[in-house]
Predicted model as a PDB file, atoms N, CA, C, CB and O in Angstrom, pLDDT in the B-factor column:
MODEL        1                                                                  
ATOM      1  N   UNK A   1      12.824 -15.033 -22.359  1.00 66.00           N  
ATOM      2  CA  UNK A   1      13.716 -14.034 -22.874  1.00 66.00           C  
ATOM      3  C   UNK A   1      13.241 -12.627 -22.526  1.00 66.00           C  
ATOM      4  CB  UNK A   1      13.855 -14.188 -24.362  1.00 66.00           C  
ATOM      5  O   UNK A   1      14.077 -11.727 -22.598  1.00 66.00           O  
ATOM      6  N   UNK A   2      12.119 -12.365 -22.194  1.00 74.00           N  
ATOM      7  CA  UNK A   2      11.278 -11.291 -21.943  1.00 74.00           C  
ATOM      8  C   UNK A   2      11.177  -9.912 -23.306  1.00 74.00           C  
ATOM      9  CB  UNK A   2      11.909 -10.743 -20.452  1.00 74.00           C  
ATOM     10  O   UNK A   2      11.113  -8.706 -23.068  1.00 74.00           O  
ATOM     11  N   UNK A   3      11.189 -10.584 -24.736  1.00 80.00           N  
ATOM     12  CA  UNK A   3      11.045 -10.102 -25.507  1.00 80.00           C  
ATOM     13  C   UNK A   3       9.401  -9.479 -26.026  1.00 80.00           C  
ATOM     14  CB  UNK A   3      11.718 -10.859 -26.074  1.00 80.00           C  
ATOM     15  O   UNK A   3       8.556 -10.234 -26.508  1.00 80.00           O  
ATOM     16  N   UNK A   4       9.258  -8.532 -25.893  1.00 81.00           N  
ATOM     17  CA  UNK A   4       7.742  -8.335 -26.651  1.00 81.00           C  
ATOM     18  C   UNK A   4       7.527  -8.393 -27.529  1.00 81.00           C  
ATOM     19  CB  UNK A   4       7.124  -7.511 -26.684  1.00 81.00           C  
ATOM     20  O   UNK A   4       8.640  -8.652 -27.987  1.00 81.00           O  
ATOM     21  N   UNK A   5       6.744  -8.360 -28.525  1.00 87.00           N  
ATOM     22  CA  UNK A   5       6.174  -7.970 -30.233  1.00 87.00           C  
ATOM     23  C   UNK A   5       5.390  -7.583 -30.086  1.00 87.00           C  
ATOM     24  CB  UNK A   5       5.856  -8.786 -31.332  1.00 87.00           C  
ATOM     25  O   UNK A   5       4.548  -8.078 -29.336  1.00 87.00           O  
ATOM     26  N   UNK A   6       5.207  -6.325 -30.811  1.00 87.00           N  
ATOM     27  CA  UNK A   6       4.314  -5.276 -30.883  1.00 87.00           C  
ATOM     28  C   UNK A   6       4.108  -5.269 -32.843  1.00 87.00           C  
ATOM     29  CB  UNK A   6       5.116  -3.672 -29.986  1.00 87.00           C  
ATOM     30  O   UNK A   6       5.101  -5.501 -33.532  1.00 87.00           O  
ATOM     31  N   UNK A   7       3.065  -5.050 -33.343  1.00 90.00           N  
ATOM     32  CA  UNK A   7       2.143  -4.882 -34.485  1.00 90.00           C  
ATOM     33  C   UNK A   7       2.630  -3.497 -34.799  1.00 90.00           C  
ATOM     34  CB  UNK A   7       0.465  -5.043 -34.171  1.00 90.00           C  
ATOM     35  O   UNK A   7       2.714  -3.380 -36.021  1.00 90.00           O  
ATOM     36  N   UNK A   8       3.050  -2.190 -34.044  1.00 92.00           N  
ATOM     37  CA  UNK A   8       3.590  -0.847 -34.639  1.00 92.00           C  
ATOM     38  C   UNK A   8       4.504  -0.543 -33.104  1.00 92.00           C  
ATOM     39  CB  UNK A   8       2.096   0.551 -35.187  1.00 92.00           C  
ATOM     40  O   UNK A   8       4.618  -1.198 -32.068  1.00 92.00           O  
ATOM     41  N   UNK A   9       4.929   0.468 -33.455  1.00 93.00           N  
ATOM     42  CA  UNK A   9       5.451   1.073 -32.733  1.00 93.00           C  
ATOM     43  C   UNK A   9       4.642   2.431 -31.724  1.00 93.00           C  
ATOM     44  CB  UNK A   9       6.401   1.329 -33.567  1.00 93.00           C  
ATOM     45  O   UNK A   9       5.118   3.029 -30.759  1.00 93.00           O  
ATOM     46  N   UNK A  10       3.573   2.563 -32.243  1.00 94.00           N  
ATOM     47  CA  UNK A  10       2.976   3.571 -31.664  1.00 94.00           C  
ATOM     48  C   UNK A  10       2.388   2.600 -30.393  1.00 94.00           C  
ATOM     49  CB  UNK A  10       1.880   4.425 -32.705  1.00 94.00           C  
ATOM     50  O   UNK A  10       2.437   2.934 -29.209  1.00 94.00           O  
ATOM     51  N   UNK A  11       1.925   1.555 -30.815  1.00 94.00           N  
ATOM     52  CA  UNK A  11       1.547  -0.003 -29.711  1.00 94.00           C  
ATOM     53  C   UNK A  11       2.244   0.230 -28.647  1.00 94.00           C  
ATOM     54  CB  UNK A  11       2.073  -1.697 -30.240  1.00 94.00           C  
ATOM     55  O   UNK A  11       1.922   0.644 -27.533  1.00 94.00           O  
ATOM     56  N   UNK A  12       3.450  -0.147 -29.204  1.00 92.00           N  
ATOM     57  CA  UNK A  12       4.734  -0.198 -28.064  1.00 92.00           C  
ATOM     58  C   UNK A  12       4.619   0.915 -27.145  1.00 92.00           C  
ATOM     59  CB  UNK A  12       6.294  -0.065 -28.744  1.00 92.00           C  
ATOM     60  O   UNK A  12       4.356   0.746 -25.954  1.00 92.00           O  
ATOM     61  N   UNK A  13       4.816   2.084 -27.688  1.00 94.00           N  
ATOM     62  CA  UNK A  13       4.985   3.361 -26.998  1.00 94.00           C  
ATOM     63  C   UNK A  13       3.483   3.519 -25.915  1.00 94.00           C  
ATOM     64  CB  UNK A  13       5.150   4.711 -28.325  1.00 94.00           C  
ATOM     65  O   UNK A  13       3.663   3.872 -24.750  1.00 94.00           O  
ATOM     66  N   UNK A  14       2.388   3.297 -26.303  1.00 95.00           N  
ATOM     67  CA  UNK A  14       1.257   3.290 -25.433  1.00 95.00           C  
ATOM     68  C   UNK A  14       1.785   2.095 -24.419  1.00 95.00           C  
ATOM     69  CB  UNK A  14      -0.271   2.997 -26.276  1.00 95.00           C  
ATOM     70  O   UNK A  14       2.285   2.532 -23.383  1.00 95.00           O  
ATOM     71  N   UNK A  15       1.753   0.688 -24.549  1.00 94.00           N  
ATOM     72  CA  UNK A  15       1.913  -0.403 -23.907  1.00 94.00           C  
ATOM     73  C   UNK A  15       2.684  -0.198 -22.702  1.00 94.00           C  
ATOM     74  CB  UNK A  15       2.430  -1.311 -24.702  1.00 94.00           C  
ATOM     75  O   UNK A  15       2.514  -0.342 -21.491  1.00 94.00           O  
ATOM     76  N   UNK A  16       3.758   0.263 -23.627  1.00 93.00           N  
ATOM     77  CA  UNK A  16       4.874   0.418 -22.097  1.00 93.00           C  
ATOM     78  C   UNK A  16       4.401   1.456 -20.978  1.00 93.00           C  
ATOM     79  CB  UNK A  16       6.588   1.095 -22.551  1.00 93.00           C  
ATOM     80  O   UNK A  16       4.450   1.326 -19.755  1.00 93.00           O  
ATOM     81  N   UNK A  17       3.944   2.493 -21.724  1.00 96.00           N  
ATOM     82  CA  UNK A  17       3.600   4.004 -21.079  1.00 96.00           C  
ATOM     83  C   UNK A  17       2.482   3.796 -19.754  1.00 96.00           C  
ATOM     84  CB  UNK A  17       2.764   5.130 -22.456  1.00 96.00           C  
ATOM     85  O   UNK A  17       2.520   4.400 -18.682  1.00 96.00           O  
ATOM     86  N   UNK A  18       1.411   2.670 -20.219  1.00 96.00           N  
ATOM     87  CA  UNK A  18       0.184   2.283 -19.590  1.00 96.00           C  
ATOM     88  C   UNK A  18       1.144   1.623 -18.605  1.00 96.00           C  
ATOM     89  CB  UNK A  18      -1.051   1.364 -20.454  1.00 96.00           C  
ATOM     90  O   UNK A  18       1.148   2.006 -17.435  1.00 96.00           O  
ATOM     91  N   UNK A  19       2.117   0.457 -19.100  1.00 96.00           N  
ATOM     92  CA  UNK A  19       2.916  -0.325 -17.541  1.00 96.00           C  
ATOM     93  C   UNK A  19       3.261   0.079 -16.940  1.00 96.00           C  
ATOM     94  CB  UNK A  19       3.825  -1.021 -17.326  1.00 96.00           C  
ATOM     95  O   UNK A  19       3.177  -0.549 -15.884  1.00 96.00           O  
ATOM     96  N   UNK A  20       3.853   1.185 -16.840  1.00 97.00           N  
ATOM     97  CA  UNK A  20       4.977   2.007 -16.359  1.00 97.00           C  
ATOM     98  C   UNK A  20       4.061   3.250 -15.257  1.00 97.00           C  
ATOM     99  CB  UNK A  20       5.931   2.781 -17.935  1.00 97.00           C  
ATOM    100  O   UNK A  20       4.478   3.508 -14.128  1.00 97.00           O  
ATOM    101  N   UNK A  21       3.023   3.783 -15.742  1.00 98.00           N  
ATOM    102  CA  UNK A  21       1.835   4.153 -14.779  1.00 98.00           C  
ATOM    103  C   UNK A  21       1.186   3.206 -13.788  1.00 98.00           C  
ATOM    104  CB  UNK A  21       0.766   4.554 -15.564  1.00 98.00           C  
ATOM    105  O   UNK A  21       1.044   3.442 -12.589  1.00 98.00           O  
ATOM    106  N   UNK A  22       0.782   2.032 -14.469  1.00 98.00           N  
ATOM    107  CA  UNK A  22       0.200   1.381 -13.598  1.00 98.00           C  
ATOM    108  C   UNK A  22       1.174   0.442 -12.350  1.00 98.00           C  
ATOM    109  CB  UNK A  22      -0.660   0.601 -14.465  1.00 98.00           C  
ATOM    110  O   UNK A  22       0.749  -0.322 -11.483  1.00 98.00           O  
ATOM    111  N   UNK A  23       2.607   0.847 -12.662  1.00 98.00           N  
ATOM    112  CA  UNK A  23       3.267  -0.089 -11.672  1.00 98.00           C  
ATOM    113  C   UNK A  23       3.850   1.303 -10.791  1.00 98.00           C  
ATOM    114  CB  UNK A  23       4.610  -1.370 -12.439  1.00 98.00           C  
ATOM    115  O   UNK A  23       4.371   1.173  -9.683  1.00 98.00           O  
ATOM    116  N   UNK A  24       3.714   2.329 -11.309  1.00 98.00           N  
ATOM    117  CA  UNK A  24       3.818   3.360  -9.918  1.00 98.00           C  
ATOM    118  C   UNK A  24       2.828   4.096  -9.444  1.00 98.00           C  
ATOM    119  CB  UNK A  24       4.725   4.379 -10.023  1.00 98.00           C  
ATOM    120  O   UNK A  24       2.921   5.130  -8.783  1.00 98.00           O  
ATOM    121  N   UNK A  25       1.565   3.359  -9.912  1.00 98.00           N  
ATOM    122  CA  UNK A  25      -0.079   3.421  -9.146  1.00 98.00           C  
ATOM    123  C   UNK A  25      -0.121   2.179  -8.151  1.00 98.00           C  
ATOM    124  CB  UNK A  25      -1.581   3.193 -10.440  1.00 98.00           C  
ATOM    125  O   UNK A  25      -0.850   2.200  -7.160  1.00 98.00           O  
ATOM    126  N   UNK A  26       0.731   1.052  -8.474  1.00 98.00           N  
ATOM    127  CA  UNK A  26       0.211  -0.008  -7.228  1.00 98.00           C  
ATOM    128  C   UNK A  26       1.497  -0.023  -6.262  1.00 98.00           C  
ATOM    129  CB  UNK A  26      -0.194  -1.830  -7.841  1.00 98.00           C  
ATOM    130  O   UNK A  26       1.543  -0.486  -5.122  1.00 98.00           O  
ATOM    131  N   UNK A  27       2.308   0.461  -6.832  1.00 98.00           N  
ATOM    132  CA  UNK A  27       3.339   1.004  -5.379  1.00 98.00           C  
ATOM    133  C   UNK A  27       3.007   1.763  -4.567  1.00 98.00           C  
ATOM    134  CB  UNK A  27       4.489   1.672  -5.554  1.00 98.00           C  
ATOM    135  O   UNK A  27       3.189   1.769  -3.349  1.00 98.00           O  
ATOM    136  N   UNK A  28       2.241   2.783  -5.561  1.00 97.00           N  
ATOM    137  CA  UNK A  28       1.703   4.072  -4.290  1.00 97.00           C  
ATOM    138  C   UNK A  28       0.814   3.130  -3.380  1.00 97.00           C  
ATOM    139  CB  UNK A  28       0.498   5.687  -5.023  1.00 97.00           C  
ATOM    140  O   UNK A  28       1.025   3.184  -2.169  1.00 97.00           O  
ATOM    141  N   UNK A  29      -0.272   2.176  -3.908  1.00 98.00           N  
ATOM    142  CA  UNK A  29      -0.941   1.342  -3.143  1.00 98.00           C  
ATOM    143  C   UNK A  29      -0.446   1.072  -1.884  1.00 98.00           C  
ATOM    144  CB  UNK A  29      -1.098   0.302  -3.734  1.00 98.00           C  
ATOM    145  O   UNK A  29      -0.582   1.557  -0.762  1.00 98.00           O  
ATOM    146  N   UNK A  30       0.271   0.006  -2.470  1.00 98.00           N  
ATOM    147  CA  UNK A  30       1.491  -1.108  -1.416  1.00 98.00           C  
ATOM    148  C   UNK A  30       1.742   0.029  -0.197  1.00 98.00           C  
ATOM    149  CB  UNK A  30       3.537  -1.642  -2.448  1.00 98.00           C  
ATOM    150  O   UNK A  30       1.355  -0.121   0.962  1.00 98.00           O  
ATOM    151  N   UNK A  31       2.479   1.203  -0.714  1.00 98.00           N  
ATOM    152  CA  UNK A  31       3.067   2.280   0.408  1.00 98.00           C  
ATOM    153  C   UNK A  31       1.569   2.317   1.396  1.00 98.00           C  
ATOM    154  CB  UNK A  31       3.615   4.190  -0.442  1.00 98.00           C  
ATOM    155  O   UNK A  31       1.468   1.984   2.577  1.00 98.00           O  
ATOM    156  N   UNK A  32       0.549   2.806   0.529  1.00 97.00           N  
ATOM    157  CA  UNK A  32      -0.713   3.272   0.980  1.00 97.00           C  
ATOM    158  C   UNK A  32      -1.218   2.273   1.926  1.00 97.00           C  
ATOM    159  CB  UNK A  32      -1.676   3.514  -0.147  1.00 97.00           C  
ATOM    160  O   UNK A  32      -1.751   2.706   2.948  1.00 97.00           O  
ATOM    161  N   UNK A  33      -1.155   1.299   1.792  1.00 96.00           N  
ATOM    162  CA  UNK A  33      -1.871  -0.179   2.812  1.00 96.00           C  
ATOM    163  C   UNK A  33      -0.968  -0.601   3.862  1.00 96.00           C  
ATOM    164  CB  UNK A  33      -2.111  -1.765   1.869  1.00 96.00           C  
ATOM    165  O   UNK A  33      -1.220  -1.233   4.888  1.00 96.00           O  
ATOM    166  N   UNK A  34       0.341  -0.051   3.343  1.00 96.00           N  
ATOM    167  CA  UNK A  34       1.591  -0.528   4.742  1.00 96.00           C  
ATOM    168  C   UNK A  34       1.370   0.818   5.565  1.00 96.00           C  
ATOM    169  CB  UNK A  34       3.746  -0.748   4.172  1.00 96.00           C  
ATOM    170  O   UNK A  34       1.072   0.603   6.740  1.00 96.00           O  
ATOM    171  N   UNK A  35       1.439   1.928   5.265  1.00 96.00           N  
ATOM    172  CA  UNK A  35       1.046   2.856   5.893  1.00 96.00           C  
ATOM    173  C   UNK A  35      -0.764   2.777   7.068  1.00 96.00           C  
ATOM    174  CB  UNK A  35       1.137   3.820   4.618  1.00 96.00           C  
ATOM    175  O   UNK A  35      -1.102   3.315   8.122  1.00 96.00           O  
ATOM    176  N   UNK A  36      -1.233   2.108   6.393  1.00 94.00           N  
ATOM    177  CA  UNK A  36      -2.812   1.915   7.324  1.00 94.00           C  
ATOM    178  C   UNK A  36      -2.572   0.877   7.993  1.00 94.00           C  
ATOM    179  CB  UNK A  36      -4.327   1.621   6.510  1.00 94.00           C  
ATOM    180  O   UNK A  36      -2.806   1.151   9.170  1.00 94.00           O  
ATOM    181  N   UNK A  37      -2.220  -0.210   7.886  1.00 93.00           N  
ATOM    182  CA  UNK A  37      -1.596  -1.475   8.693  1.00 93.00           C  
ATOM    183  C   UNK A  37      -0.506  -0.994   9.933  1.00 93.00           C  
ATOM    184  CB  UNK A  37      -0.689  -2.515   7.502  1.00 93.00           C  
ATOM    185  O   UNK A  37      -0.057  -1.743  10.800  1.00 93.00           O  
ATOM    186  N   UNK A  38      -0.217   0.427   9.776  1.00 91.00           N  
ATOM    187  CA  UNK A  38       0.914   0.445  11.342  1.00 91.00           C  
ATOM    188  C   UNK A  38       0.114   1.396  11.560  1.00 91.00           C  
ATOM    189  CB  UNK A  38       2.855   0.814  11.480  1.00 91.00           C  
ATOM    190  O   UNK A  38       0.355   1.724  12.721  1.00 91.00           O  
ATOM    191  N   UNK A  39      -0.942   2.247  11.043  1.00 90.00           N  
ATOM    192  CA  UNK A  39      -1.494   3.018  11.870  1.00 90.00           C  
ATOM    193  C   UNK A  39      -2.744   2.682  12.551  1.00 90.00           C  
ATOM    194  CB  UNK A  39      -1.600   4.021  11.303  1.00 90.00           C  
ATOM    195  O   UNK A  39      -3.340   3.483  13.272  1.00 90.00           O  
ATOM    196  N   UNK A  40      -3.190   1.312  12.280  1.00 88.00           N  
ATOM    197  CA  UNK A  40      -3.965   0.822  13.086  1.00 88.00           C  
ATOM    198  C   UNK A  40      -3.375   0.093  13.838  1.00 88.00           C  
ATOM    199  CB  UNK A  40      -4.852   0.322  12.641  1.00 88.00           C  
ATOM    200  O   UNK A  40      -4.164  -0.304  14.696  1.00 88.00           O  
ATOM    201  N   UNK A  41      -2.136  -0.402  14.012  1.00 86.00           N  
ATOM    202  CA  UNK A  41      -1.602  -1.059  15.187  1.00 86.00           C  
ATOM    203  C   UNK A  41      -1.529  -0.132  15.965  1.00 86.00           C  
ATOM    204  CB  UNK A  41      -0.406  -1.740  15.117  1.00 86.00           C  
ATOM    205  O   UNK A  41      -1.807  -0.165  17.164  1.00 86.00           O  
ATOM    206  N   UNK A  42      -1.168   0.723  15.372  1.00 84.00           N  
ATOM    207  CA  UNK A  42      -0.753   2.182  16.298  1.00 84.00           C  
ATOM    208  C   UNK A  42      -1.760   2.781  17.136  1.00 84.00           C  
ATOM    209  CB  UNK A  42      -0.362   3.434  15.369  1.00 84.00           C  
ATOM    210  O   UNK A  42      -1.439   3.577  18.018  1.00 84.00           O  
ATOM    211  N   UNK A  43      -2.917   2.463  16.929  1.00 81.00           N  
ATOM    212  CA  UNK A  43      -4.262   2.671  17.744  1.00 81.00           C  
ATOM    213  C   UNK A  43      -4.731   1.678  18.333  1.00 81.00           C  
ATOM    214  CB  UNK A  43      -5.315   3.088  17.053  1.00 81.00           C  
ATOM    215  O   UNK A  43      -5.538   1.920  19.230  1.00 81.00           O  
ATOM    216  N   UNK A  44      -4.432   0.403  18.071  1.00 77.00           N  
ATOM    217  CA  UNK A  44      -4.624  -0.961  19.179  1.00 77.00           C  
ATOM    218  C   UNK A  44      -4.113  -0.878  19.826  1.00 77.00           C  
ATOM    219  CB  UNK A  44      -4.442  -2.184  19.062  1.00 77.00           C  
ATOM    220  O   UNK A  44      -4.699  -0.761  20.902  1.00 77.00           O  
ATOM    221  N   UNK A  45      -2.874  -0.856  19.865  1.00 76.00           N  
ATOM    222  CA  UNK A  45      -2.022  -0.697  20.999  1.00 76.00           C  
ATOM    223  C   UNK A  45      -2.207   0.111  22.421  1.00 76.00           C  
ATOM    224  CB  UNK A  45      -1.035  -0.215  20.456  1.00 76.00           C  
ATOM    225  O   UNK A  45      -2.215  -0.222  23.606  1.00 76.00           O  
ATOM    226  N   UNK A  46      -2.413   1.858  21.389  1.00 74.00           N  
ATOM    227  CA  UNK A  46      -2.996   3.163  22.445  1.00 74.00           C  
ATOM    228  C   UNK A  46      -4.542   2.666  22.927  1.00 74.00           C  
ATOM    229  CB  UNK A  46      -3.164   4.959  21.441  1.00 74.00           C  
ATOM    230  O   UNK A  46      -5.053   3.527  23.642  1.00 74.00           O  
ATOM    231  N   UNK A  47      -5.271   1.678  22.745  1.00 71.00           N  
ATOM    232  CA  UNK A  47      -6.520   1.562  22.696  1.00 71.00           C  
ATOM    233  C   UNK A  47      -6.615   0.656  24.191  1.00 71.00           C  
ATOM    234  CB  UNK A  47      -7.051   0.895  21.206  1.00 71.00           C  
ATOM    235  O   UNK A  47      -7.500   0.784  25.037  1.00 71.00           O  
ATOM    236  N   UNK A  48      -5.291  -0.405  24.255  1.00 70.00           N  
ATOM    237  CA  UNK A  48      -5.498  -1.258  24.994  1.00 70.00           C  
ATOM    238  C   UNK A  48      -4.421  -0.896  26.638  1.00 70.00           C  
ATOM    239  CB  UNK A  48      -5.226  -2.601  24.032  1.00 70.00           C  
ATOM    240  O   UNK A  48      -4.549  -1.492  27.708  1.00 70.00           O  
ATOM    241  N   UNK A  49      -3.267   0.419  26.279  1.00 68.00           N  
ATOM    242  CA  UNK A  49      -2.998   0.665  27.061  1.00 68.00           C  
ATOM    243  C   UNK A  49      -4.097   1.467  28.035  1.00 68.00           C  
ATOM    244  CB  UNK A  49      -2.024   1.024  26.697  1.00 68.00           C  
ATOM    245  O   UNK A  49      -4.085   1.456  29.266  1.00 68.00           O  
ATOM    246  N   UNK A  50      -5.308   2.355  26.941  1.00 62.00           N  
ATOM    247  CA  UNK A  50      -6.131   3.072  27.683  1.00 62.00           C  
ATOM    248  C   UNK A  50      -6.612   2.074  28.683  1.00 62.00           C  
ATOM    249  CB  UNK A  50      -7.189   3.747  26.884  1.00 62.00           C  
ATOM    250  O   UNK A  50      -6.389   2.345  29.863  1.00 62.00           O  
ATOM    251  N   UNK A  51      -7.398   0.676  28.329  1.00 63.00           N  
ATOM    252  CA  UNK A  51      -8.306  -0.209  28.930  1.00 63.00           C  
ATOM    253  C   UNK A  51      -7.397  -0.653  30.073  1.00 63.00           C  
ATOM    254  CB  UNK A  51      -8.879  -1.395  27.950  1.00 63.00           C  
ATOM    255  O   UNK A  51      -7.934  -0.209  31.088  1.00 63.00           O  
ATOM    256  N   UNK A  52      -6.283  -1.310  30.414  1.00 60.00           N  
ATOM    257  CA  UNK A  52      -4.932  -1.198  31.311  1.00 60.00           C  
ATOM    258  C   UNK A  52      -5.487  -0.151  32.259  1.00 60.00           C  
ATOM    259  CB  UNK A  52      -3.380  -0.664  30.448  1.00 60.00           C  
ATOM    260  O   UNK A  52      -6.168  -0.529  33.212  1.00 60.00           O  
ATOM    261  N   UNK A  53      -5.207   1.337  32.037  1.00 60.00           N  
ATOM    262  CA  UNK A  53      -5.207   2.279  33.029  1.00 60.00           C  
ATOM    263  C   UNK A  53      -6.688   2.316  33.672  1.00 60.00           C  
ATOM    264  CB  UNK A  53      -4.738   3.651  32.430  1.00 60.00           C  
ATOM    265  O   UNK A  53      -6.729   2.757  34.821  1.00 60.00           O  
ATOM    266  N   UNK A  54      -7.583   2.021  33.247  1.00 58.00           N  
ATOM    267  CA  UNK A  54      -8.870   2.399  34.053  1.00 58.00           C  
ATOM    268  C   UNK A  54      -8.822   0.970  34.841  1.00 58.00           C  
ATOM    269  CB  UNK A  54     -10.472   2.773  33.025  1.00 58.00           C  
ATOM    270  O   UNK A  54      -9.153   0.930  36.026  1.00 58.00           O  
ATOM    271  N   UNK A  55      -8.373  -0.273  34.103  1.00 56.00           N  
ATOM    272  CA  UNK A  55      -8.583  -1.347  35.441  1.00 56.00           C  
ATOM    273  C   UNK A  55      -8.011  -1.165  36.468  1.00 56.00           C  
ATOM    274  CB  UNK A  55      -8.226  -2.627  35.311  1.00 56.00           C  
ATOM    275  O   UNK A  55      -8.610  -1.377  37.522  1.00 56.00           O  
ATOM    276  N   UNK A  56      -6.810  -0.762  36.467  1.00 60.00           N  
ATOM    277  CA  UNK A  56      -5.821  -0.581  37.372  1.00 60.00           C  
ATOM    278  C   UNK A  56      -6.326   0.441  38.905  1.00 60.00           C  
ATOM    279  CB  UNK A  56      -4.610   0.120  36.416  1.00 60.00           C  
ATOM    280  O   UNK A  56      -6.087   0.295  40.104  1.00 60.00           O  
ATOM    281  N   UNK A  57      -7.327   1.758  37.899  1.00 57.00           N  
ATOM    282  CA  UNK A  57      -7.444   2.541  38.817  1.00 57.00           C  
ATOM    283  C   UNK A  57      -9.054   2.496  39.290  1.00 57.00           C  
ATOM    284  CB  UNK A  57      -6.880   3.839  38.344  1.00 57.00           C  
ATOM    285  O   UNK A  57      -9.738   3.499  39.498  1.00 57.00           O  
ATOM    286  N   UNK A  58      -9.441   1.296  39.397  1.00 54.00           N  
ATOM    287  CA  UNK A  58     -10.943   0.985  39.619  1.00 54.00           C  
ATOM    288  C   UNK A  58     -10.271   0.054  40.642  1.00 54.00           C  
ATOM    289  CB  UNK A  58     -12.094   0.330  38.255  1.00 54.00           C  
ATOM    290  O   UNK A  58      -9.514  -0.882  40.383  1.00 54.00           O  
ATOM    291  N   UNK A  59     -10.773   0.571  42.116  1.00 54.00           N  
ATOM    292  CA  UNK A  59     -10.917  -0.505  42.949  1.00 54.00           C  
ATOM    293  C   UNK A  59     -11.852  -0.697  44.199  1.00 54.00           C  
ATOM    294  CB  UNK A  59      -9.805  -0.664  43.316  1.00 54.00           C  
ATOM    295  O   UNK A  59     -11.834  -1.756  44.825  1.00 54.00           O  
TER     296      UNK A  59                                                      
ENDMDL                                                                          
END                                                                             
């Protein structure tokens, strides 16, 4: 049912307040780790076109 019970209401008001921070602290995460995951592709990629150009021009 996704009902809570809370012992006061001041409970409640902290409880939720703490969820509600901490689930737009691990989004910022999520953003934060998808963001480093394409920017290191983003440098493998430039890393391996570099290695490409020097074989090419070694002969």
């Amino acid at each position: 049912m996704g009902i809570e019970g809370f012992s006061s209401y001041e409970k409640s008001v902290v409880i939720t307040f703490f969820e509600r921070v901490t689930k737009w602290i691990s989004i910022g995460f999520i953003i934060f780790g998808l963001l480093m995951l394409w920017s290191y592709s983003r440098k493998k990629s430039s890393e391996k076109k570099l290695t490409q150009i020097k074989v090419e021009n070694v002969k």
